[in-house]
Every structure is written in structure tokens, then in C-alpha cells.
N, C-alpha and C positions, 0 to 999 in steps of 0.2 A: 575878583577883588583880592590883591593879595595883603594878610592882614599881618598886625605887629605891632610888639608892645615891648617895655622898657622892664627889666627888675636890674634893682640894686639890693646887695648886702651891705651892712652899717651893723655897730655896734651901737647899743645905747648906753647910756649914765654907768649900769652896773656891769658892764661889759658881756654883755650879752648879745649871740646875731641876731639880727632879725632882716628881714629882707621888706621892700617895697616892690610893688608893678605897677605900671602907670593903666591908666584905660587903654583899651584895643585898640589902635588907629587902622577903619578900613579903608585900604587900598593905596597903591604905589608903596608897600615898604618892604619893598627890595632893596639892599644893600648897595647898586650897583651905583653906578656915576649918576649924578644927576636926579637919582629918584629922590624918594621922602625919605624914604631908610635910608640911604646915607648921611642925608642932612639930621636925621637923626641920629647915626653915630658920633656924627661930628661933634654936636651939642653934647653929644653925654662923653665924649671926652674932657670935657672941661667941669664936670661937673664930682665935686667934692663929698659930699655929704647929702642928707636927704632935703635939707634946703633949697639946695641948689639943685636937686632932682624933681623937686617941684613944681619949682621958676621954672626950670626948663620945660616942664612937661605942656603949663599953661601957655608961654610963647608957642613952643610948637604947635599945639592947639590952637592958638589963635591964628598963625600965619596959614594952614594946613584945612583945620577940618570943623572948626568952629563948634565944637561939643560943650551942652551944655553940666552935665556932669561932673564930677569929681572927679579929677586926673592921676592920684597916687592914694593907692589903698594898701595896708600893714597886711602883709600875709602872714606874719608867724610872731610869737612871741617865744623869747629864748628860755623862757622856765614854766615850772608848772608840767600840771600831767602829761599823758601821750594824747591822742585825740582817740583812739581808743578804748583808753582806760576811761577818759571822760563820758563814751556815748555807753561803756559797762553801766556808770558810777548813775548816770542820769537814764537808766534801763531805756534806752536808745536801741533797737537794730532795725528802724524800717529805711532803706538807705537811701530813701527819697526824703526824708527829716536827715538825716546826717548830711546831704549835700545843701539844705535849709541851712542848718545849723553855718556849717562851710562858710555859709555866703555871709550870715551874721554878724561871726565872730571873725573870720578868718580877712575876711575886704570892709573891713571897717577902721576909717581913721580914729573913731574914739572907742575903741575894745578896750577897757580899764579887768576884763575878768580878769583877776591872775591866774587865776585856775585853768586856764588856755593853756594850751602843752604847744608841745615841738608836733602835730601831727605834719608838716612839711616835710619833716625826716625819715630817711628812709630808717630800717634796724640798724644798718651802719654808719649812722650820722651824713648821710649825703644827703643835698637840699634837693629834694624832685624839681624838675620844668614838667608839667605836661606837656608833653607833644605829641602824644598819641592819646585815642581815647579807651586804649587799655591803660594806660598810667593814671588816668583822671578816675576813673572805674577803679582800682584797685586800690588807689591810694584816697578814693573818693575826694576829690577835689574835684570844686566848681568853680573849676576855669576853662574859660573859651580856650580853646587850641589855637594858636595862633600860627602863622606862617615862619614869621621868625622872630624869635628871642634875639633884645639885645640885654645881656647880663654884665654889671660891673660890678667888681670886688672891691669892697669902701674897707671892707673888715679891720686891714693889717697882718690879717695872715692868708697863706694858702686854706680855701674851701674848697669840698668834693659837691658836683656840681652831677646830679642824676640824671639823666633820662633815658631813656626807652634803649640802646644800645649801651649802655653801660654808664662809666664815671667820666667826669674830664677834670682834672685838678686847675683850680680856675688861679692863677697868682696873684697876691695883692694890684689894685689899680691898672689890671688888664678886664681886658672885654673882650666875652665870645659872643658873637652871632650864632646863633642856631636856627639852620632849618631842619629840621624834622633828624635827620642819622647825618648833615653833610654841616662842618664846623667852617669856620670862614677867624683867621688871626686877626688882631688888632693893629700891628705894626704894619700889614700891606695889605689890610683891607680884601683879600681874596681869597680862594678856597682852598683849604688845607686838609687832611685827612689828620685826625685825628688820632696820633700813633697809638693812647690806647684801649681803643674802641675797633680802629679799622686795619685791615692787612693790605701790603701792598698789591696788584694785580697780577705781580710776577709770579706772585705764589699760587695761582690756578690754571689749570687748563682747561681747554672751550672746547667741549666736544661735539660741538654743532650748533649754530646759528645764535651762538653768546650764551648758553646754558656751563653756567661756571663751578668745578668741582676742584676744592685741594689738591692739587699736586700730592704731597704725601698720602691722599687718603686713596688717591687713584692707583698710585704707585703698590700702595697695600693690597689695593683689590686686584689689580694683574701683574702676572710678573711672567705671562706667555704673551708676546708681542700679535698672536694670530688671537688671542681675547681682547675685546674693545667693545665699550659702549657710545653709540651714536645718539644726539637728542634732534630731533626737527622741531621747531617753532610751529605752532598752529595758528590758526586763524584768532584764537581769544586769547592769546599773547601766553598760555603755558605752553610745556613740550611734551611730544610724545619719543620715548626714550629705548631703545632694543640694546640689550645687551646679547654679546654675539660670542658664541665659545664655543671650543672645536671639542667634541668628547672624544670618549678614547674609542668608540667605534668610528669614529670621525665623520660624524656629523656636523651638521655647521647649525647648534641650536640659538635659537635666537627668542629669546624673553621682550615682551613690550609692555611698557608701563606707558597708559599714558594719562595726560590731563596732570605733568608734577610742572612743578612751580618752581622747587629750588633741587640741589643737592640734598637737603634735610628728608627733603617728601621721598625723595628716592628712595633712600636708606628703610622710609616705612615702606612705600611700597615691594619692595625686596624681601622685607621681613613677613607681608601679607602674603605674598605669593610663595615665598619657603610654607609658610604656614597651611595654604590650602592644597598646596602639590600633593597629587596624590602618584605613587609609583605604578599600582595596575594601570590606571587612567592612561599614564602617561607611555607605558608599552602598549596599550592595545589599540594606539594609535597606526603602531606600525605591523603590528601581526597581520594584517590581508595582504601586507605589500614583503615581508619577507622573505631573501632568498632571489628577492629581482630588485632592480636598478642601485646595486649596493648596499640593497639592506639585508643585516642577518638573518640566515635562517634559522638559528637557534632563538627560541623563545625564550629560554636561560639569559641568552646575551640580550635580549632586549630588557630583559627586569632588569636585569646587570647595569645596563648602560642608564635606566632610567634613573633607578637608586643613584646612580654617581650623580644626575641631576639634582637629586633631591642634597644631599649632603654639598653639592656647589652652591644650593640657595641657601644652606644651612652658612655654609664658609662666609658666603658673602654677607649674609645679616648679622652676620657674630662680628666680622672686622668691622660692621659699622656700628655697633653697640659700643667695642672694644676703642673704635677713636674718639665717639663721645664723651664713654666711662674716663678716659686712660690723658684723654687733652679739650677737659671742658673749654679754658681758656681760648685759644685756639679756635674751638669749635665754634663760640660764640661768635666772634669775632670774625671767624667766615663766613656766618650765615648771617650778621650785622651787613658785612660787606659787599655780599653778593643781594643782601635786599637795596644796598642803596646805588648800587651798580644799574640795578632795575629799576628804582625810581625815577633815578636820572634819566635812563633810557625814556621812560614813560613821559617826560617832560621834554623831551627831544622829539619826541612821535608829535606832540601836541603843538608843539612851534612854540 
């Protein structure tokens, strides 16, 4: 049942934001042709003010899903304290009374507290959606997660528009659809990457069965064309990953990480494995076999060539420290991308 709900921003008397969401309608509201979620954007195109977000909200309910409930509830009021400094002031921290609280004050059409803050706001003034249930948890709101958001800007001005992948700058009397990290326009109704949230596809390379890693950051980590890392697809949908490098006795050493998820998991597991390399370990694998089938006979050049081991996992964990530190932006942004590259996939496996 795929589920979805209406929020509008609006100004009140003292010109302050404040936003509305209508009730959850479950099932059919997909955006596509013909569903309920379109005919739901279609209505909230025409709609002005929270009046008319209303009216709309109860029509749609009547034609649709026949709920006997309340259709639009005030999530935020534009002044007054944070939410909290509120649950400080009212010695509040069991976060199962704060999501109480939430439901209270926060989806109530007659909430008169003034003492009601911005808690909707992020620290940088952006208005959260939950869409995941790490947003709802951290920002403790109690809202259902829904499938997709249809949001419209009644304000007059541009709002920064939060969720789970970053900001979207919403412009007055446009509407984003949101499903979960994949943004959908208002003027043709279909799906758009959101420039600045998501990176184009050009900018990664697949190094086996769609396991996707920055071009730049790959390019950092080899610059010997006989080094490459390969990923295989497993049966539970992660990868198992070998990185393959010729050493200077020329060996063909070959590292396997497996059970990672993203590029991100890599980088730790990289940083794990520098960490627990050990050099004896790693020579005394080859001391019974020294002296035949290409391997040294010096015991010197086997610690030799292991230590070079050990300082290549050292290299390789430090450039991935060094691209997080050095291009958070970036980084964000690629691992936003390659999670919704995965989503998608996951929704394509399921028909």
C-alpha cells in the first residue's frame, strides 16, 4: 500500500511560517498517470492558502478513502521557544513523553500554546520532512513516514526544505514530490535529480556488477593501471570486494573485503584491515615456500615486501580519510547517490 500526504507552508497574520499536512492517504499515491497521487497533485495545484488546502483535502477524502478524521493538522508554530528548550524548561527527557508531547501540540488544529517553538527546524532554519526513521528519531517527530510527500510553498518566499539527503530550496508556489532521496518537478511531473543533493552517474565507475565508487576518489587510490579493485554481487544483495596490487617482489596480493554495501563501508573496511595487519603474520605465510615457485629466499625480503603491505593499507585508509576530510560536500552527495541508485535498483528487483 503505497502511502502519502499533502504539507503546505503559509504565512499567518504576523507573518510568520508555519506549515500544514493533511492525514496519510493509504494506498495508490504514486504520482504516476492515472493514480490518486496525481490527482492529488493536480488538486493541490490549484490550491492557495490553507483554506483551500482544506477543501481540497476533505473532497479528496470523500472521492478516494472516505476517512473519518481530521484531514489537516498545524505542525509548527513560527515563534516561541525551540522544542527543546521547551522539554529542558518542562524537565521533559523520556523520549517516549516527547513524541506524546509531538502529537499534542505539534497535529493539533487548536494548539493556542504560544510557548510552542520552531521544533520542525533544523539548527539551520530548514523545515525537516521525515522520511526516514532516523529523521523522525533525531528530530523526534511523530510522523508516519510516508511514501511520498507532496509539499507546496504558499509562503512568498524561497524555504530550505530538509530531509534525509540534504536541503532542496523549495520556490514560492512550486511543489516537490518526495519519495524518500528520488525528487519528481512540478512543471512535467517526472523524476529529476535533484542537483543539490544528488551527483550525476558520470561521475562513478562500477567496478563490478553496479558497486559504484567516485571516479576522483578511485583515480586517487590507483594511479598503477596493473592495481584494481573488483566487487562481486552476493546472494543478500551486498558485495564482496578484492583489491589486487602487484608488490615490489611481485606478487599479485590480493585483499578481500567482504559483506560492504557502499563505497563508504569500503573505506572502513580498508581502515580495519591496515589496522589489524600484522607484518610477522604476514611473512610467515611465505617462509616454508621460499626460494621455490618465485618466492624469495631471503627472509629479509619477505618482512620487506610485507611492511610495503602494511604502509599500502596505511596509504589507502589515509586517501580515504583525506577525501572525506578535504570534499565533505561531495562525499555526501556520493554516498546520497549511490544509496538511491540502490533503492531504485531494489524497486526494480521487486517489479
Amino acid at each position: 500500500m503505497t502511502r502519502g500526504r499533502g504539507i503546505i507552508f503559509v504565512k499567518n497574520l504576523n507573518n510568520e511560517i508555519e506549515a500544514y499536512e493533511s492525514t496519510e492517504y493509504n494506498g495508490d499515491m504514486f504520482p504516476e498517470e492515472e493514480a490518486n497521487g496525481a490527482e492529488y497533485f493536480d488538486k493541490l495545484k490549484k490550491v492557495n492558502n490553507l483554506k483551500d488546502f482544506i477543501e481540497m483535502n476533505k473532497e479528496f477524502n470523500r472521492e478516494h478513502y472516505q476517512y473519518p478524521e481530521n484531514l489537516a493538522f498545524k505542525m509548527l508554530k513560527g515563534n516561541g521557544v525551540s522544542f527543546e528548550d521547551y522539554c529542558k524548561y518542562k524537565n521533559i527527557d523520556n523520549e517516549k513523553d516527547k513524541i506524546v508531547l509531538l502529537r499534542v501540540f505539534g497535529n493539533s488544529e487548536n494548539n493556542n500554546n504560544e510557548n510552542w517553538g520552531d521544533y520542525f527546524q533544523n539548527d539551520h532554519g530548514s523545515y525537516i520532512i521525515a522520511n526516514s526513521e532516523e529523521l523522525k528519531d533525531k528530530y523526534h517527530l511523530a510522523l508516519i513516514i510516508s511514501d511520498y510527500y507532496y509539499i507546496k510553498n504558499l509562503t512568498g518566499e524561497t524555504i530550505s526544505v530538509y530531509q534525509e539527503n540534504g536541503n532542496y530550496d523549495l520556490k514560492p508556489n512550486d511543489i516537490l514530490i518526495s519519495n524518500f532521496n528520488d525528487y519528481f518537478n512540478e512543471n512535467y511531473n517526472c523524476e529529476v535529480d535533484a542537483p543539490s543533493l544528488n551527483l550525476s552517474r558520470s561521475e562513478f565507475t562500477d567496478i563490478g556488477d553496479g558497486f559504484l565508487i567516485p571516479t576522483k576518489l578511485l583515480e586517487k587510490l590507483y594511479k598503477n593501471e596493473r592495481d584494481f579493485l573488483s566487487a562481486y554481487k552476493t546472494s543478500n544483495g551486498s558485495y564482496d570486494i578484492e583489491q589486487e596490487i602487484c608488490t615490489p617482489l611481485g606478487e599479485d596480493w590480493v585483499e578481500t573485503y567482504n559483506d560492504v554495501k557502499n563505497f563508504d563501508e569500503l573505506g572502513v573496511e580498508i581502515e580495519d584491515r591496515y589496522k589489524s595487519f600484522d607484518v610477522d603474520d604476514e611473512a610467515e605465510i611465505w617462509i616454508a615456500s621460499r626460494g621455490r615457485n618465485g618466492v624469495p629466499s631471503s627472509i629479509q625480503d619477505l618482512l620487506n615486501d610485507a611492511k610495503w603491505k602494511e604502509e599500502e593499507l596505511y596509504e589507502f585508509s589515509d586517501i580515504y580519510n583525506d577525501f572525506i576530510n578535504n570534499n565533505k560536500d561531495f562525499y555526501l552527495k556520493a554516498l546520497n547517490t549511490v544509496k538511491s541508485f540502490s533503492e531504485k535498483e531494489d524497486e526494480n528487483e521487486r517489479g
